[in-house]
mmCIF entry with sequence, helices, sheets and N, C-alpha, C, O atoms, coordinates in Angstrom:
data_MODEL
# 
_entry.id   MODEL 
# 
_entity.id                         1 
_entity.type                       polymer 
_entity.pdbx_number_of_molecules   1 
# 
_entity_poly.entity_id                      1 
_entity_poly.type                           'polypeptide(L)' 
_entity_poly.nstd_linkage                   no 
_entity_poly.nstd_monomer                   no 
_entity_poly.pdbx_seq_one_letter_code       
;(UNK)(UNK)(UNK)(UNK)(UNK)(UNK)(UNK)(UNK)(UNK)(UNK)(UNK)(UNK)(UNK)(UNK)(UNK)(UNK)
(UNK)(UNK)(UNK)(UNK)(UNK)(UNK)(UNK)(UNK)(UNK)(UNK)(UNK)(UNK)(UNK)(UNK)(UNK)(UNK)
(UNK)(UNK)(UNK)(UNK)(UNK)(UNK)(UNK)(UNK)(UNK)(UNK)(UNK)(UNK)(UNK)(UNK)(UNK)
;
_entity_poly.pdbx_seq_one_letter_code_can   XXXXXXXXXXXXXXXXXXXXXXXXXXXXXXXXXXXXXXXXXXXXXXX 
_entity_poly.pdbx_strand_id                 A 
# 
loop_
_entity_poly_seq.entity_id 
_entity_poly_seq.num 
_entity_poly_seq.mon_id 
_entity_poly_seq.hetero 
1 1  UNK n 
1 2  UNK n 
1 3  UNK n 
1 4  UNK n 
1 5  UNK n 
1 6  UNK n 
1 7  UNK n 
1 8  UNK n 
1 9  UNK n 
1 10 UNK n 
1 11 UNK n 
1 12 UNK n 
1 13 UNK n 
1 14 UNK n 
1 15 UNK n 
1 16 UNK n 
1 17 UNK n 
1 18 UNK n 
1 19 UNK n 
1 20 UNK n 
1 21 UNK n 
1 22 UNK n 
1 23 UNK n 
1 24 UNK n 
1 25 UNK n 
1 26 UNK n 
1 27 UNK n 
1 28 UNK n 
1 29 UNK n 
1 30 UNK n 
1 31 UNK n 
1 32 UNK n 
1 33 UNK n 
1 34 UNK n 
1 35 UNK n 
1 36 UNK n 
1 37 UNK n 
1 38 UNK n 
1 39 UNK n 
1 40 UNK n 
1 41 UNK n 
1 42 UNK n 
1 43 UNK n 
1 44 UNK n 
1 45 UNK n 
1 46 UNK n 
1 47 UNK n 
# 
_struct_asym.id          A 
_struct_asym.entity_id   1 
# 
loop_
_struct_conf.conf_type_id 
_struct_conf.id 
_struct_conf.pdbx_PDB_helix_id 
_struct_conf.beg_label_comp_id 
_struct_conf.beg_label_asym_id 
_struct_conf.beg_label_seq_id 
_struct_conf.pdbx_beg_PDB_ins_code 
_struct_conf.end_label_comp_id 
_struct_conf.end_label_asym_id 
_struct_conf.end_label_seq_id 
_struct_conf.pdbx_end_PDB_ins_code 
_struct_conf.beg_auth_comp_id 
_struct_conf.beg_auth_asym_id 
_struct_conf.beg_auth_seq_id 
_struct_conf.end_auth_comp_id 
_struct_conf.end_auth_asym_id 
_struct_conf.end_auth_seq_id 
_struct_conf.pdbx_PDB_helix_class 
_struct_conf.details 
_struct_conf.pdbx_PDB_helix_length 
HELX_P HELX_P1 AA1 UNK A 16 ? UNK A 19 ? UNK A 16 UNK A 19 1 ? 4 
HELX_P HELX_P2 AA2 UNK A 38 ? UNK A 40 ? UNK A 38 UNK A 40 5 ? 3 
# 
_struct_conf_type.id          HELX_P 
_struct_conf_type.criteria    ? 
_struct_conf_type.reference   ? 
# 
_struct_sheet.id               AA1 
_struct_sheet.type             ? 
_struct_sheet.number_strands   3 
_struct_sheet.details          ? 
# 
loop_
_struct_sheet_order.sheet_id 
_struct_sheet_order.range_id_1 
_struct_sheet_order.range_id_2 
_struct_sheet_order.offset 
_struct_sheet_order.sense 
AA1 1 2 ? anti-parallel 
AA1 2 3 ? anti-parallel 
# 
loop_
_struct_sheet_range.sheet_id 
_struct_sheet_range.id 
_struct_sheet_range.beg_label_comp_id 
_struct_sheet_range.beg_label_asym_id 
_struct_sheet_range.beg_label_seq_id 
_struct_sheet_range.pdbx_beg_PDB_ins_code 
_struct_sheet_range.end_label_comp_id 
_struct_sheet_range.end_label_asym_id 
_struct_sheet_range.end_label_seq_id 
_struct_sheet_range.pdbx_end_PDB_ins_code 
_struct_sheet_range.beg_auth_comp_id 
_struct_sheet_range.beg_auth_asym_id 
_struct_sheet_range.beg_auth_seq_id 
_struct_sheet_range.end_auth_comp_id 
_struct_sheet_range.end_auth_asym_id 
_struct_sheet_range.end_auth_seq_id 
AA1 1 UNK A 4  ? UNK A 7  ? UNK A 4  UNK A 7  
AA1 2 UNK A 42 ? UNK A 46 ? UNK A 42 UNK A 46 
AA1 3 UNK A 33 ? UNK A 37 ? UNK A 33 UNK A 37 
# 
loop_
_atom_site.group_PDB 
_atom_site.id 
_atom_site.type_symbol 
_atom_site.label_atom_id 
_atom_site.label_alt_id 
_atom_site.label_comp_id 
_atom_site.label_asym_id 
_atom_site.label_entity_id 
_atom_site.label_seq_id 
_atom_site.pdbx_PDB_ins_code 
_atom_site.Cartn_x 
_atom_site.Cartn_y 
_atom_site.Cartn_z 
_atom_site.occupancy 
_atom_site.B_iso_or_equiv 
_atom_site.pdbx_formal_charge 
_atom_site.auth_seq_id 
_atom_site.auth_comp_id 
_atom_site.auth_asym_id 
_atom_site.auth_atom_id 
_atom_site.pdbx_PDB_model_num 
ATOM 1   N N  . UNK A 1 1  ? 0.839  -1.171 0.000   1.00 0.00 ? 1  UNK A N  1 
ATOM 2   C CA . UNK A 1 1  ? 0.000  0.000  0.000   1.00 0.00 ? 1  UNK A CA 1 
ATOM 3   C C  . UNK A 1 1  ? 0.891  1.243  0.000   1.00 0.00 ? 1  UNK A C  1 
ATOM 4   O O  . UNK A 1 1  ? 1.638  1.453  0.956   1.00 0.00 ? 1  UNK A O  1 
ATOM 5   N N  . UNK A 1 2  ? 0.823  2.189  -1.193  1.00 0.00 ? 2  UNK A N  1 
ATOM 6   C CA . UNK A 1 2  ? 1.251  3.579  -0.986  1.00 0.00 ? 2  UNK A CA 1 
ATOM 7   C C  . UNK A 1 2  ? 0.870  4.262  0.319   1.00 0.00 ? 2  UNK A C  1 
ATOM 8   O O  . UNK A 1 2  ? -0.014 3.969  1.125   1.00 0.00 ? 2  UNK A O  1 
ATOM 9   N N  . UNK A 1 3  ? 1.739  5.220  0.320   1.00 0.00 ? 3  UNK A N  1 
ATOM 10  C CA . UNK A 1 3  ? 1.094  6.465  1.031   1.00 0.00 ? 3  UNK A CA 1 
ATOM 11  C C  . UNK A 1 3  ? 1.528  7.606  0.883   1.00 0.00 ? 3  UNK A C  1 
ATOM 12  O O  . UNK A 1 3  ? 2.680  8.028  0.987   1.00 0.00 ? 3  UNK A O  1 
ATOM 13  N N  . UNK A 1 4  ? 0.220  8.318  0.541   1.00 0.00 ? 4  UNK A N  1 
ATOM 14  C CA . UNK A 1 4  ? 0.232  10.006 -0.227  1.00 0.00 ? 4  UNK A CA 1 
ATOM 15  C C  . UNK A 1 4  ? 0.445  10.959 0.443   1.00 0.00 ? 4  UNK A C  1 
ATOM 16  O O  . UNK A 1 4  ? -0.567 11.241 1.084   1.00 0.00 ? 4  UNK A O  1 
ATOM 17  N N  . UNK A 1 5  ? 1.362  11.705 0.659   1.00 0.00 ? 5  UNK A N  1 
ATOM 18  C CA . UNK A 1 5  ? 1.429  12.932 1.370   1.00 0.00 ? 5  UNK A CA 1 
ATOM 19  C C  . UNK A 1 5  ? 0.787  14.447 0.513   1.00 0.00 ? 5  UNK A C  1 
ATOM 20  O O  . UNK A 1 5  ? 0.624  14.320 -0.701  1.00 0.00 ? 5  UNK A O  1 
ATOM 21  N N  . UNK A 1 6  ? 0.572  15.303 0.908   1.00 0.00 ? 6  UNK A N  1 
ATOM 22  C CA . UNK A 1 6  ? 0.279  16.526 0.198   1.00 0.00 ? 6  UNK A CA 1 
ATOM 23  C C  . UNK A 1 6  ? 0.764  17.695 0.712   1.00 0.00 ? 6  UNK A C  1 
ATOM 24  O O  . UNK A 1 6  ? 0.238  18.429 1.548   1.00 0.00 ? 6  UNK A O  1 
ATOM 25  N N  . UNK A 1 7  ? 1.929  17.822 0.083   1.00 0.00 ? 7  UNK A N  1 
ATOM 26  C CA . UNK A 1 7  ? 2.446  19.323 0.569   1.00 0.00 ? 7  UNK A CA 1 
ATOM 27  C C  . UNK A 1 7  ? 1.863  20.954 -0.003  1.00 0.00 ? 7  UNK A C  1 
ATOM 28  O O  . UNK A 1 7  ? 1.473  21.310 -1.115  1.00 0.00 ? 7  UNK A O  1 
ATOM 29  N N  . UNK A 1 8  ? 2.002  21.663 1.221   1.00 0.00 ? 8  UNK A N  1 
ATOM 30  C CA . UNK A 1 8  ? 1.827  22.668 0.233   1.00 0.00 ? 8  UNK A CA 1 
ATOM 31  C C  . UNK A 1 8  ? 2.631  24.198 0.953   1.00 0.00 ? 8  UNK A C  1 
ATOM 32  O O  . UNK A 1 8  ? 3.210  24.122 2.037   1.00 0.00 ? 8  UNK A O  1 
ATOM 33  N N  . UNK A 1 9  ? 2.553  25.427 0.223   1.00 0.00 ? 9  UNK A N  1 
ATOM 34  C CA . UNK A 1 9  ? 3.420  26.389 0.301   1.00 0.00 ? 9  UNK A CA 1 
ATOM 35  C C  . UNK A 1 9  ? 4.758  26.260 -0.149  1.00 0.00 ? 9  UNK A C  1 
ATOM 36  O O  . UNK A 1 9  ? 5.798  26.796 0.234   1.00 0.00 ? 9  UNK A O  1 
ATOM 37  N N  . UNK A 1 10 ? 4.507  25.413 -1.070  1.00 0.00 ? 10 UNK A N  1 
ATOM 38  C CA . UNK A 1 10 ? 6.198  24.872 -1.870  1.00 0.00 ? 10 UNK A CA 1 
ATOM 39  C C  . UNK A 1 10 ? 7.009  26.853 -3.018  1.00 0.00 ? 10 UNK A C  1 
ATOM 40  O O  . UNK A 1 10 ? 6.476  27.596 -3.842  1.00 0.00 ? 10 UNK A O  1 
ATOM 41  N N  . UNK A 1 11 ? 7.997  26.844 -2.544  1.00 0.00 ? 11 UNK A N  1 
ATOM 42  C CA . UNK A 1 11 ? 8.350  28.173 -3.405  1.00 0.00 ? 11 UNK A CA 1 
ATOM 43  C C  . UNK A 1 11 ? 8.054  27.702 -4.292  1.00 0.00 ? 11 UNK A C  1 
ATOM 44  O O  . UNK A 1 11 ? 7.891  26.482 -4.325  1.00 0.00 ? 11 UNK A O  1 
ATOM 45  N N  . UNK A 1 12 ? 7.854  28.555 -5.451  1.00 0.00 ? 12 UNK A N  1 
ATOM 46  C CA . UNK A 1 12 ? 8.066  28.482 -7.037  1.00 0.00 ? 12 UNK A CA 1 
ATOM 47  C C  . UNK A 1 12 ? 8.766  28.203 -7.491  1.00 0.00 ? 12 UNK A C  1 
ATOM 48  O O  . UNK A 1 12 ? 8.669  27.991 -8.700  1.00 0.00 ? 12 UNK A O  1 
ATOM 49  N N  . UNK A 1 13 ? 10.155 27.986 -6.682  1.00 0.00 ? 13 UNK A N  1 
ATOM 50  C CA . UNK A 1 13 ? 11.528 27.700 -7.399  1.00 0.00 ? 13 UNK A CA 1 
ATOM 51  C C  . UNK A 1 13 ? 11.588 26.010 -6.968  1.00 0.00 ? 13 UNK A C  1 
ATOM 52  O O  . UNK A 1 13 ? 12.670 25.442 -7.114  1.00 0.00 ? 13 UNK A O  1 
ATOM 53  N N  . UNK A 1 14 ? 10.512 25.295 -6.484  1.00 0.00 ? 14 UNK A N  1 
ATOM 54  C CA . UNK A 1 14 ? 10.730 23.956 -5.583  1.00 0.00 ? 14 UNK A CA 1 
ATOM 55  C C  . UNK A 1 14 ? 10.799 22.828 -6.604  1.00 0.00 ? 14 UNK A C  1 
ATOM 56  O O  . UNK A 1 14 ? 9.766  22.836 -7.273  1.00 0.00 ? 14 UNK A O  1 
ATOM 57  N N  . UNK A 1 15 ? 11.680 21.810 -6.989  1.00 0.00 ? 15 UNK A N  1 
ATOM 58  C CA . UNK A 1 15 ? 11.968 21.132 -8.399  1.00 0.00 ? 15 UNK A CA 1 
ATOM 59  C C  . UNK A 1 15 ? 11.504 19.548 -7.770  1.00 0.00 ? 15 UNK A C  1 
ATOM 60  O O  . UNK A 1 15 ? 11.016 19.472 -6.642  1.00 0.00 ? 15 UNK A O  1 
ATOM 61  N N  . UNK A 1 16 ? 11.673 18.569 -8.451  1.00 0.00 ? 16 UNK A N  1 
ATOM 62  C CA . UNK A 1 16 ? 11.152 17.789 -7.435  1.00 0.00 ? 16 UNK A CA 1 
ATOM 63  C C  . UNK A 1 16 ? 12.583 16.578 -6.900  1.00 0.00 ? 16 UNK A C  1 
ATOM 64  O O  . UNK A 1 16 ? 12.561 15.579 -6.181  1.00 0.00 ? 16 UNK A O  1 
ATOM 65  N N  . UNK A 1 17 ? 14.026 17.468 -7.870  1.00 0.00 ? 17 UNK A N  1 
ATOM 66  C CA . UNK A 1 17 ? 15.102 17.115 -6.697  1.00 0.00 ? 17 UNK A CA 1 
ATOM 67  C C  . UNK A 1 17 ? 15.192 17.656 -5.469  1.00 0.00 ? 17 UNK A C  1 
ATOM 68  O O  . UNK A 1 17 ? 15.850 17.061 -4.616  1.00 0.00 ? 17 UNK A O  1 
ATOM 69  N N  . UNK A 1 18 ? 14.612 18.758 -5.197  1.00 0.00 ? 18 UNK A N  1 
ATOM 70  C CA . UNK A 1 18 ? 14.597 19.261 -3.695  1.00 0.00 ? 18 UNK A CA 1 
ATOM 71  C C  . UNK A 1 18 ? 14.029 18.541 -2.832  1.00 0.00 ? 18 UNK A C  1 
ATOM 72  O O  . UNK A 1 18 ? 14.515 18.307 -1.726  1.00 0.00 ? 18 UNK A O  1 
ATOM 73  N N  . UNK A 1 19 ? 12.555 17.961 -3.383  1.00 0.00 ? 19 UNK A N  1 
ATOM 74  C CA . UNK A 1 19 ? 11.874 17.321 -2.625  1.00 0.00 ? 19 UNK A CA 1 
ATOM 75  C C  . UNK A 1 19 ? 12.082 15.768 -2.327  1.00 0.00 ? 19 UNK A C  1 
ATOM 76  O O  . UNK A 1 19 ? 11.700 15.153 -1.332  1.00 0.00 ? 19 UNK A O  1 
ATOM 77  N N  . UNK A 1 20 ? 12.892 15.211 -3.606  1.00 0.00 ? 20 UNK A N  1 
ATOM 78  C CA . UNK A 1 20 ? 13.437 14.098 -3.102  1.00 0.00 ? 20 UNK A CA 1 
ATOM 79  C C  . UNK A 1 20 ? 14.692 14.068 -2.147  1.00 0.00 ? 20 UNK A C  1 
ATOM 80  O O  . UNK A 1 20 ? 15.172 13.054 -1.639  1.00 0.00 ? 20 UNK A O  1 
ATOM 81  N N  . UNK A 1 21 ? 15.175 15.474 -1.981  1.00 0.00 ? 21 UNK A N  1 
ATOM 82  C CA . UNK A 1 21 ? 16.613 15.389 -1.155  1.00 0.00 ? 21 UNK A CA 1 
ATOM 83  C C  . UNK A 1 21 ? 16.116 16.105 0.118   1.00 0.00 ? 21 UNK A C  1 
ATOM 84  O O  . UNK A 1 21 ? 16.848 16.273 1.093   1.00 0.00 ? 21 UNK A O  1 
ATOM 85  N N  . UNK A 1 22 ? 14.893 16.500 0.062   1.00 0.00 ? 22 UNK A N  1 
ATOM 86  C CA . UNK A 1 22 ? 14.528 17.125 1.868   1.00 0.00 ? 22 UNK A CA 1 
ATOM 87  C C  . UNK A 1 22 ? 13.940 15.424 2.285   1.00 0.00 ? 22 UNK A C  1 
ATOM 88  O O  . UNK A 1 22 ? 13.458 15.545 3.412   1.00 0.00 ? 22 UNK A O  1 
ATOM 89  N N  . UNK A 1 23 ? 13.867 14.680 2.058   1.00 0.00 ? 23 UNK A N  1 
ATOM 90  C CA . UNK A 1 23 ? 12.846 13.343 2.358   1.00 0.00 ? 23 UNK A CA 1 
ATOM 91  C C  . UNK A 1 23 ? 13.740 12.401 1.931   1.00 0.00 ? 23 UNK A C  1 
ATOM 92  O O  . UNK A 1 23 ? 13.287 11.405 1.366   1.00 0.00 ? 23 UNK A O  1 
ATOM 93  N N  . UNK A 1 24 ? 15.642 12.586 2.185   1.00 0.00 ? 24 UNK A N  1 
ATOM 94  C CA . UNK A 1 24 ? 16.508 11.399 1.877   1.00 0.00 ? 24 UNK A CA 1 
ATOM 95  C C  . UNK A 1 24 ? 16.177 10.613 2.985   1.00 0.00 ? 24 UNK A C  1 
ATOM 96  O O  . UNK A 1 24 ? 15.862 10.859 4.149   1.00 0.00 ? 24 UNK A O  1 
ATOM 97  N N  . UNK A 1 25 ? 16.400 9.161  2.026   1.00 0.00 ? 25 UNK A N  1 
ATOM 98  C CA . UNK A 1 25 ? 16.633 8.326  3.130   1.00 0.00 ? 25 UNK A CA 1 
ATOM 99  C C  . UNK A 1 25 ? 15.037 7.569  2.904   1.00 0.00 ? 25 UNK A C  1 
ATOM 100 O O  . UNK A 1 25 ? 14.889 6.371  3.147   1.00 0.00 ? 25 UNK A O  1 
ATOM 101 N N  . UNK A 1 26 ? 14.087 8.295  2.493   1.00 0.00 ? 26 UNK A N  1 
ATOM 102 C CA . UNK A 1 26 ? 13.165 7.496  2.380   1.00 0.00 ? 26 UNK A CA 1 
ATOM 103 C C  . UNK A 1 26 ? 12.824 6.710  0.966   1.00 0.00 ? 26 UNK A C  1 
ATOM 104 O O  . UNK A 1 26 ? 13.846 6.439  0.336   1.00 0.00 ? 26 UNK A O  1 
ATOM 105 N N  . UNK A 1 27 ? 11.833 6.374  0.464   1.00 0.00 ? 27 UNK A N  1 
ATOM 106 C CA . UNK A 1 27 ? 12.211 5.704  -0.738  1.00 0.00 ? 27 UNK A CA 1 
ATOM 107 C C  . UNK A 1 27 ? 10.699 6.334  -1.320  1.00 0.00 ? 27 UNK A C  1 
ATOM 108 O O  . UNK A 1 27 ? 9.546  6.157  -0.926  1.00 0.00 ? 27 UNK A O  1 
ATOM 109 N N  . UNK A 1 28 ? 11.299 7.186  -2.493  1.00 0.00 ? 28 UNK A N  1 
ATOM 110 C CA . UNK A 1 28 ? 10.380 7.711  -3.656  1.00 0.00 ? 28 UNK A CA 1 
ATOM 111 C C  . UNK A 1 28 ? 10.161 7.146  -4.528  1.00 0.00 ? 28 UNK A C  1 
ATOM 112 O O  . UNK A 1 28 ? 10.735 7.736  -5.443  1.00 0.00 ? 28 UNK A O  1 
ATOM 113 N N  . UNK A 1 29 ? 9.511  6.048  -5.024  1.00 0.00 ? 29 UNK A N  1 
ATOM 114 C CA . UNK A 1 29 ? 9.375  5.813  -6.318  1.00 0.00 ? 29 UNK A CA 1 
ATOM 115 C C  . UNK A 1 29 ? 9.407  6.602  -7.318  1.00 0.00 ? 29 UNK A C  1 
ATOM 116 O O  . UNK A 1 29 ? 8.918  7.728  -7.222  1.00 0.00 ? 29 UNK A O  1 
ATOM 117 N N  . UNK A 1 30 ? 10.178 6.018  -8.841  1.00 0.00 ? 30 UNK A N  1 
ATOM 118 C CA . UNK A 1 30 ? 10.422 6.726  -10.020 1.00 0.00 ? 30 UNK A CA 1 
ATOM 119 C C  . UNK A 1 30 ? 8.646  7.591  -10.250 1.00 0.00 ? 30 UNK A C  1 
ATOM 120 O O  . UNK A 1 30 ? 7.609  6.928  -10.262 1.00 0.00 ? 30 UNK A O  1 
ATOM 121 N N  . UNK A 1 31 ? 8.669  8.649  -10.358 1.00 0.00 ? 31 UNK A N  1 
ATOM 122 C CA . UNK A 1 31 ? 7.191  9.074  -10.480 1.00 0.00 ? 31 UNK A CA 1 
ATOM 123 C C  . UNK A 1 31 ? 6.797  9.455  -9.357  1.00 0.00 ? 31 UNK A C  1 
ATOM 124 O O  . UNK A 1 31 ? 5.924  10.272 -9.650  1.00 0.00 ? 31 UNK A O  1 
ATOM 125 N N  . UNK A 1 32 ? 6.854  9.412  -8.304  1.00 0.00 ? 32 UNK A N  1 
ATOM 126 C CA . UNK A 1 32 ? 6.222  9.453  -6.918  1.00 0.00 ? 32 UNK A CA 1 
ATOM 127 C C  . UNK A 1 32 ? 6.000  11.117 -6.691  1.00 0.00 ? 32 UNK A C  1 
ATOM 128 O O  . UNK A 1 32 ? 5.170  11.404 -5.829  1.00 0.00 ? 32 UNK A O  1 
ATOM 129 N N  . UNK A 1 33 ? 6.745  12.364 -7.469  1.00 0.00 ? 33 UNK A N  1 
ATOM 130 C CA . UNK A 1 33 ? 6.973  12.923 -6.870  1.00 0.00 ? 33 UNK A CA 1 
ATOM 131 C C  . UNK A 1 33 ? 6.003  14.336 -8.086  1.00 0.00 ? 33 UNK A C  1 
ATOM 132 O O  . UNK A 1 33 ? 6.495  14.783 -9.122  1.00 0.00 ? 33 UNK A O  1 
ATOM 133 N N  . UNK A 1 34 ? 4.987  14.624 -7.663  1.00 0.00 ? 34 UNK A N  1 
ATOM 134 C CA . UNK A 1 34 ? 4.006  15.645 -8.679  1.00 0.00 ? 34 UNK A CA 1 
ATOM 135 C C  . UNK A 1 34 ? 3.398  16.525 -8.025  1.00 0.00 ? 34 UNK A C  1 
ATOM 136 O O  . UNK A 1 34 ? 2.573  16.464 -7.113  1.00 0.00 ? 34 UNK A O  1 
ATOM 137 N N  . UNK A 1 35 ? 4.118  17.770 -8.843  1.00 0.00 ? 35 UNK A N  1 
ATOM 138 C CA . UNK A 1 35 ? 3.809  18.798 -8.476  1.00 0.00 ? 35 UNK A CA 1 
ATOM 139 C C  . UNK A 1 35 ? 2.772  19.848 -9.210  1.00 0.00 ? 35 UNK A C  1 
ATOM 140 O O  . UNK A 1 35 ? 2.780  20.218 -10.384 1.00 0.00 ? 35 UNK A O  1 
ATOM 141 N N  . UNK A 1 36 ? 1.875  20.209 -8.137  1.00 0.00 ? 36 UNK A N  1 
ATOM 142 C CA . UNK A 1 36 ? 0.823  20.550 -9.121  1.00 0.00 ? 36 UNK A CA 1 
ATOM 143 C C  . UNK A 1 36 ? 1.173  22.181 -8.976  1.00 0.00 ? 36 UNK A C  1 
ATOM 144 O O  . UNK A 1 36 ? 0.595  22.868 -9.817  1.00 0.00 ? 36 UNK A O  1 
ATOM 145 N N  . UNK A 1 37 ? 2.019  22.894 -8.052  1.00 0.00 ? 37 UNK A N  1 
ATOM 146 C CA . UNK A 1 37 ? 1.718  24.642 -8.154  1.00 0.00 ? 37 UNK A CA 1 
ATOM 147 C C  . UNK A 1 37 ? 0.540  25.136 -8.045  1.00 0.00 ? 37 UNK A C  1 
ATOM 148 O O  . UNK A 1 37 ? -0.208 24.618 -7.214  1.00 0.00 ? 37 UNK A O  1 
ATOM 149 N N  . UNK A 1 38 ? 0.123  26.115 -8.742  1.00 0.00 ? 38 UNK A N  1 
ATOM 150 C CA . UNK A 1 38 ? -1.207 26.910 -8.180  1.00 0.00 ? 38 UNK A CA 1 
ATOM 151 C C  . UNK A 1 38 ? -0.946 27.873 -6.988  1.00 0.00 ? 38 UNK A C  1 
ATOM 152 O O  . UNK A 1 38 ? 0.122  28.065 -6.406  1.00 0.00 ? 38 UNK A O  1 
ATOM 153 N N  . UNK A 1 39 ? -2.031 28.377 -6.781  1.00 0.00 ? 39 UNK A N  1 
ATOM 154 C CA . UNK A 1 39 ? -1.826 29.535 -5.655  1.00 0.00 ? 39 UNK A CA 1 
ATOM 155 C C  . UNK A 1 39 ? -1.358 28.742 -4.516  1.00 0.00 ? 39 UNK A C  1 
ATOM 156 O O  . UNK A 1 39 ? -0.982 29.403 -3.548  1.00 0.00 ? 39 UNK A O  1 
ATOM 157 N N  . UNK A 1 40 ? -1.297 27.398 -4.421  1.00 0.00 ? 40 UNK A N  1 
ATOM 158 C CA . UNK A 1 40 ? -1.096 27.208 -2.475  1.00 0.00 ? 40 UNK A CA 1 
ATOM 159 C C  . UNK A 1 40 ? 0.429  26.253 -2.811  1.00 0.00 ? 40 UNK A C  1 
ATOM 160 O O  . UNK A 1 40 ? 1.134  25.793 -1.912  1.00 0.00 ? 40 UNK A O  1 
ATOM 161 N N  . UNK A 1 41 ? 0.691  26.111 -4.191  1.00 0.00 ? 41 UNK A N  1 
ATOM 162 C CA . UNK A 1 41 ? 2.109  25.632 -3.955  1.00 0.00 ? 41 UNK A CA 1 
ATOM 163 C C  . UNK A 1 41 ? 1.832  23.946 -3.866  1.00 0.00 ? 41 UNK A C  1 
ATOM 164 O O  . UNK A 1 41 ? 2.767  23.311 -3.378  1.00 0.00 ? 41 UNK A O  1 
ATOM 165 N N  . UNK A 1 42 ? 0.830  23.294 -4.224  1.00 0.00 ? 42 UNK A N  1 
ATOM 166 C CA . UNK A 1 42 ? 1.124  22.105 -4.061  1.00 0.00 ? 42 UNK A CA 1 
ATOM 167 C C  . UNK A 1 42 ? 1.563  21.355 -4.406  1.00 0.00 ? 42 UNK A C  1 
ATOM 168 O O  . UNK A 1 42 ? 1.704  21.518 -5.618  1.00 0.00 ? 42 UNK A O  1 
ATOM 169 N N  . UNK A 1 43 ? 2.235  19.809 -3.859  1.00 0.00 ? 43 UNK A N  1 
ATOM 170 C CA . UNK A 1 43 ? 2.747  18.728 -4.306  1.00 0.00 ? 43 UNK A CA 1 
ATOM 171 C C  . UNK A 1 43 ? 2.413  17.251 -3.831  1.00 0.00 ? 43 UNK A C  1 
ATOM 172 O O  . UNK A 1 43 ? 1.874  16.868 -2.793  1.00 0.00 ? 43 UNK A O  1 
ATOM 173 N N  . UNK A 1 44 ? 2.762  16.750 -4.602  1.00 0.00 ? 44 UNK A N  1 
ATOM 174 C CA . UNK A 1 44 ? 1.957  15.195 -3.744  1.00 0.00 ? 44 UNK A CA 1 
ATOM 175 C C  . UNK A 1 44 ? 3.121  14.317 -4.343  1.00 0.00 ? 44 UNK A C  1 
ATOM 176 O O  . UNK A 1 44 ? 3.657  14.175 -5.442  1.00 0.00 ? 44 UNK A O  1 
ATOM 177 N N  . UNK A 1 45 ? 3.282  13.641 -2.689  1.00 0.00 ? 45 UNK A N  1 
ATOM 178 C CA . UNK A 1 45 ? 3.915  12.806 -2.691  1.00 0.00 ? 45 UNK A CA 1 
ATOM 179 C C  . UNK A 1 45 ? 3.917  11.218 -2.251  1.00 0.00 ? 45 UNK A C  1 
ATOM 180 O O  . UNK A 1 45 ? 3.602  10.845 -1.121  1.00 0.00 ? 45 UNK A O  1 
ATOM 181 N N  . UNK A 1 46 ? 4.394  10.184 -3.516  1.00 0.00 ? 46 UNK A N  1 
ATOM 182 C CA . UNK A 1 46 ? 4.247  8.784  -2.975  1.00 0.00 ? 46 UNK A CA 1 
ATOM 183 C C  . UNK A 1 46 ? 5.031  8.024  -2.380  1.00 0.00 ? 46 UNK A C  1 
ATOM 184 O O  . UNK A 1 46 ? 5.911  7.857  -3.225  1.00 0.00 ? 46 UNK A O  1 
ATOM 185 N N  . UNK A 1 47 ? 5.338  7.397  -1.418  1.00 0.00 ? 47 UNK A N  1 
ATOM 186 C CA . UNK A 1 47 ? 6.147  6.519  -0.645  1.00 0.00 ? 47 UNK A CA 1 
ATOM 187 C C  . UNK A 1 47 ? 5.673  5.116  -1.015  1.00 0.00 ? 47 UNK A C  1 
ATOM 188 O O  . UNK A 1 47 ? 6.197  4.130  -0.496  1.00 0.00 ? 47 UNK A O  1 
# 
């Protein structure tokens, strides 16, 4: 079973190597990591 996180207030400048290297150590699947932007900055993430 996955599990989805949902970030948000991500800068504009946030790539989704940042987000795999603030969350080392855990394991991202290839794909896991989508960022949607918009006004609140969001991203969703799969483990």
């Amino acid at each position: 079973m996955s599990v989805i996180i949902r970030l948000q207030n991500l800068a504009w400048s946030a790539n989704a190597l940042d987000i795999r290297q603030f969350f080392r150590g855990l394991s991202i699947p290839e794909g896991g990591v989508h960022i949607v932007g918009g006004e609140l900055g969001d991203a969703f993430i799969a483990f």
